[in-house]
C-alpha positions in Angstrom: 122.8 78.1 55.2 122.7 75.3 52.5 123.5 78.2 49.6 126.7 79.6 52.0 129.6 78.1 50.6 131.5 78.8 53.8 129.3 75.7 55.2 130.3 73.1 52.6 133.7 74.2 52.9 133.6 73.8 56.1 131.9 70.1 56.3 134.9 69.2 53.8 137.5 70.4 56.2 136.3 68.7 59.0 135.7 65.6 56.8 139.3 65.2 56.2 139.6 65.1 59.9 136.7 62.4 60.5 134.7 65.0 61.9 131.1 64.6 60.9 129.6 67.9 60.5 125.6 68.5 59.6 124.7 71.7 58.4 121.7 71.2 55.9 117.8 70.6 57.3 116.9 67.5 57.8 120.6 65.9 58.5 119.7 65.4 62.2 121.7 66.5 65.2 124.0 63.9 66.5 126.4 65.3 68.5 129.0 62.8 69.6 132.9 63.0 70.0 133.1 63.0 66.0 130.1 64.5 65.1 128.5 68.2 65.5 125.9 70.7 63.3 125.0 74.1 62.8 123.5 75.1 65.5 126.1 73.5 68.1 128.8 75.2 65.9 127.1 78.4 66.2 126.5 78.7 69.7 129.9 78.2 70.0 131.4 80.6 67.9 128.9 83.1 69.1 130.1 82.5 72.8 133.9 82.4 71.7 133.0 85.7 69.8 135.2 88.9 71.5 131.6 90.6 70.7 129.2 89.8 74.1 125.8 90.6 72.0 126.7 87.5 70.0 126.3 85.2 73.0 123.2 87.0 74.0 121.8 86.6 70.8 122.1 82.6 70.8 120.3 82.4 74.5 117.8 84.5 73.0 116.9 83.8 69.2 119.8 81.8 67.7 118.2 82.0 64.6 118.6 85.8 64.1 122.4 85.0 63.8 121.8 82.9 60.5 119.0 85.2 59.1 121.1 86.8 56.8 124.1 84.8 55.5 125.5 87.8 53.8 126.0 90.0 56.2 126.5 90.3 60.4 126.3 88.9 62.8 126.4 85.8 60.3 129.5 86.7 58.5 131.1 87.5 61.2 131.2 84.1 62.7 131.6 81.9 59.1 133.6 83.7 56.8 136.7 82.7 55.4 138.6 83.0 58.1 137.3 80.2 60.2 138.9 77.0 59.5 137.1 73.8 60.2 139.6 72.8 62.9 138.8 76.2 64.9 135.4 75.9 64.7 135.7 72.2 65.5 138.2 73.2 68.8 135.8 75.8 69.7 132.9 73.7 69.8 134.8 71.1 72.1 135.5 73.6 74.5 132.2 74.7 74.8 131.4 71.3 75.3 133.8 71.5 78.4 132.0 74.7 79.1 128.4 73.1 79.4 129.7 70.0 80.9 131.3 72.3 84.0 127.6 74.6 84.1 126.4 71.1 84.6 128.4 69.2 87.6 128.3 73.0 89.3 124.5 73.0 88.4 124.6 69.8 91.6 126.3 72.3 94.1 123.9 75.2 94.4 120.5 76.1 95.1 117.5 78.5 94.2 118.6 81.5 92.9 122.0 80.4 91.8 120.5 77.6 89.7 119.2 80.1 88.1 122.6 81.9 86.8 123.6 78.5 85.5 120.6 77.5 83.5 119.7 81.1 82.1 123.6 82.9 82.3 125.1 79.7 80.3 125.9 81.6 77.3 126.7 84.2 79.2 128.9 82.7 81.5 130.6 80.5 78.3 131.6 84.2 76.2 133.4 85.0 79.8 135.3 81.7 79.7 136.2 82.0 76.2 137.3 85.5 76.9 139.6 84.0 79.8 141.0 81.3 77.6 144.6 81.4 76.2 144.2 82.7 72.7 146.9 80.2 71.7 144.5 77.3 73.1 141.0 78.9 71.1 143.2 79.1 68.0 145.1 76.1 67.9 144.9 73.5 64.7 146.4 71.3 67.2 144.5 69.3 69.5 142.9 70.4 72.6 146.3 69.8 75.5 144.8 67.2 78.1 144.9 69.9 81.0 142.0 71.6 79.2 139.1 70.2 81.3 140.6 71.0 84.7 141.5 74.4 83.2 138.3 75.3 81.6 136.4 73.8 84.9 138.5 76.6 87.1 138.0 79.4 84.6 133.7 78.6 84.7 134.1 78.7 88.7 136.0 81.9 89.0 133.5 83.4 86.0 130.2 81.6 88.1 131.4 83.5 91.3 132.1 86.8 89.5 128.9 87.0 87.6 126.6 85.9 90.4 128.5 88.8 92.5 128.6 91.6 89.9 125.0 90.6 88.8 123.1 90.6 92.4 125.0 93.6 93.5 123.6 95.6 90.2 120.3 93.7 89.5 119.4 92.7 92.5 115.9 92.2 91.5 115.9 91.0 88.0 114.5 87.9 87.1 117.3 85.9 85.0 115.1 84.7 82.6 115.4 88.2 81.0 118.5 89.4 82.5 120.4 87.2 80.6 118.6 88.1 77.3 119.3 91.9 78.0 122.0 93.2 76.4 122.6 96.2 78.4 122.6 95.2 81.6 124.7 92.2 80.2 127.2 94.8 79.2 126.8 96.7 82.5 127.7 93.7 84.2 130.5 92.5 82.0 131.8 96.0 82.6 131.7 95.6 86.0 133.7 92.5 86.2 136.3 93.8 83.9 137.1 96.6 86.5 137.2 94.5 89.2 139.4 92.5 87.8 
């Protein structure tokens, strides 16, 4: 990723913001409210991806999506199209994505633990997907409703996964589930026409 000049581009953008961003080995991974790298930026362009197998490429080997910087899935998610200031507003909202999996991750039990830890990629592409395009795209920042609405859009995805995904794999162990991109797409199928 050091040779891609999308990434240096990208660092400067941010930069001009004071936004810290790490892409190169060996720059460490401090994630704070100024600060991100990589593979945080990754994940969340691959969950804000319209393209599901993205998502379920980052739960299962995020590496594979930076294997090739010269072609897909890679150049799909830094090319230049993707300004530092999207990149940056789509990791913050998957910030607000894991920080919802989390509080819901102290209301549940056994099985449904289990969605939460293994379906969050998962469960952040159907958030993004939910998401105003106008608040994914913005160069503006984030509005201050954001949390609340992102925390009501990982509820109403939670309960329609877990439905859509014991009703058609009732059996299947999540650990795998989630890194199967059929049944993934069987079940994202599924909510889509029940919506």
């Amino acid at each position: 990723m050091s040779l891609d000049p999308e990434q240096e581009r990208l660092r400067t953008e941010l930069s001009i913001e004071g936004i810290i961003y790490n892409y190169k080995t060996g720059e460490g991974t401090v994630r704070d409210p100024k600060t991100s790298d990589i593979e945080e930026a990754t994940v969340a362009l691959a969950c804000a991806s319209p393209d599901l197998g993205h998502s379920t490429q980052a739960k299962r080997e995020i590496g594979k999506l930076w294997e090739d910087t010269t072609k897909p899935p890679y150049k799909v998610l830094f090319n230049p199209n993707m300004s530092g200031i999207k990149m940056w507003q789509c990791i913050q909202i998957m910030r607000l994505i894991d920080k919802a999996l989390q509080a819901k991750l102290w209301t549940v039990t056994g099985r449904d633990t289990g969605f939460l830890i293994h379906g969050n990629r998962c469960m952040a592409h159907l958030t993004f997907q939910k998401l105003p395009a106008a608040v994914v795209n913005a160069s503006s920042p984030l509005p201050p409703e954001i949390d609340a609405a992102v925390s009501g859009y990982v509820d109403a995805v939670y309960a329609e996964l877990t439905a859509k995904a014991n009703a058609l794999y009732p059996g299947s162990l999540l650990p795998q589930l989630f890194k199967n991109q059929k049944k993934l797409t069987d079940i994202k199928n599924a909510i889509a026409a029940s919506g």
